[in-house]
N, C-alpha and C positions, 0 to 999 in steps of 0.2 A: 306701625301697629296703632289703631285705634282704641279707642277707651270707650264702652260703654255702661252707663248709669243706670242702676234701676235702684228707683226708689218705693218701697212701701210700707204696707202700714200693719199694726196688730191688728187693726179695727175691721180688717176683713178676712170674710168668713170663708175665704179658698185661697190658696199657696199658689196666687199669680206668677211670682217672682219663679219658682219652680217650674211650670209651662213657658214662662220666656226663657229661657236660661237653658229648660229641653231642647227648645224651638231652633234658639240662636246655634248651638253644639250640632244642629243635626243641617246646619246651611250649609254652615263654613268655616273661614278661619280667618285669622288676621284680626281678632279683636281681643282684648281682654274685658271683664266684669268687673265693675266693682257695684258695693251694694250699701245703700242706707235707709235704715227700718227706722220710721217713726210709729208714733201711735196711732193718730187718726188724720183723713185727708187732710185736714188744716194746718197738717206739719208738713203737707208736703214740697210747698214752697221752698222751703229755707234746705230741707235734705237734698231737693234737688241743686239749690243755689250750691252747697256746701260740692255736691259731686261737682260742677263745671267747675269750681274753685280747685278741684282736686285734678283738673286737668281731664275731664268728661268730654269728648266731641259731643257726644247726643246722649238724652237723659230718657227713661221711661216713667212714668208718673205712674203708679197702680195704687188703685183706691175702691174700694166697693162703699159706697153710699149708703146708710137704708132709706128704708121707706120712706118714712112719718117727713112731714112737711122742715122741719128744721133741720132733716139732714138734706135735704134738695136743697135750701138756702147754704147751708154748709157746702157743698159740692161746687154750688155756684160761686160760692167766697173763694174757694180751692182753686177754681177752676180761672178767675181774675190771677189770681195772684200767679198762678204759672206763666199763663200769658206774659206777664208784667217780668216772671225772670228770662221767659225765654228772651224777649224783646231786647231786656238790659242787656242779656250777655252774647246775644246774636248765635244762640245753639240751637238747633233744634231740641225740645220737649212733645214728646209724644205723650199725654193726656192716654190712661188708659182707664177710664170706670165705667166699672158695670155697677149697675144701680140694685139693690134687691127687690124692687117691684117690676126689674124687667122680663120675670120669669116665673112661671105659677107654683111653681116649685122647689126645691132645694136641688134636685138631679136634674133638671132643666140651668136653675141658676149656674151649677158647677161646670156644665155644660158649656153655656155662653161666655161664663168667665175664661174658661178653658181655652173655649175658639179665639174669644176676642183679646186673648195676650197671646197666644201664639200670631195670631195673622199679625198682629202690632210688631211683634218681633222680629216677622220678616219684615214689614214698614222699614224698623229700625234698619237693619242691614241693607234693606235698597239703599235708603237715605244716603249711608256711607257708602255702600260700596257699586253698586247697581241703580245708578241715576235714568238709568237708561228703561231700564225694566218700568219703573214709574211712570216713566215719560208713555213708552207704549199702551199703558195701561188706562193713562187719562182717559176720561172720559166714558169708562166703561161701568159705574154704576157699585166700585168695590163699596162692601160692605164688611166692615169690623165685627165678628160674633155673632152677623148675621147672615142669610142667604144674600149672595150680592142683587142688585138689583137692575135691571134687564137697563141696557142703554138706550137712549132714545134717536132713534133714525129718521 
């Protein structure tokens, strides 16, 4: 049995953790959940370190950034420091943010968010269980929340 981590945050404005967690139930089997809610991306370092402590194979990072220029520097802070746990503890961390200027809208944003942690959530379970499927797929242009993007021949 596998252990899978999702960690997120109050600070965003759609219930990611909920589309992964649909996502993951409607694959397959062989994993259990566990979940730690911080407040904002900048906590998401230490909740994700805390899941691999608690015995996490693979961690999900979910974070919605906003706009304004110091939440992109914040994101980017986030975004080092994940690195820095996956590296330490040699797990994968899947990085899931949607940003809220990536969307002109509020039902576009929910949207994107929507797609982009379910497709992250199948990620997740190739990861673990389906190395194979990834493998095939190399090179073909996937896109996370977005239309994937045509490979180049």
């Amino acid at each position: 049995m596998k252990t899978i981590g999702i960690a997120d945050t109050t600070f965003a404005r759609y219930d990611m953790y909920g589309s992964v967690v649909d996502e993951l139930n409607s694959i397959g089997t062989g994993f259990d959940v566990k979940r730690y809610t911080v407040p904002g991306i900048k906590d998401l370092a230490i909740a994700v370190q805390k899941l691999i402590g608690d015995g996490c194979d693979l961690v999900l990072a979910l974070g919605m950034p906003g706009p304004e220029p110091i939440d992109k520097q914040c994101a980017d802070q986030a975004s080092r420091a994940l690195l820095n746990v996956e590296l330490k503890h040699n797990v994968h961390v899947l990085e899931v943010f949607v940003h809220e200027d990536e969307a002109d809208n509020d039902r576009e944003l929910g949207r994107l968010a929507d797609n982009r942690s379910r497709e992250h959530a199948v990620n997740a379970y190739d990861l673990l269980f389906r190395q194979d499927r990834l493998q095939r797929m190399a090179g073909t242009g996937q896109r996370e929340g977005h239309p994937d993007a045509e490979p180049i021949r």
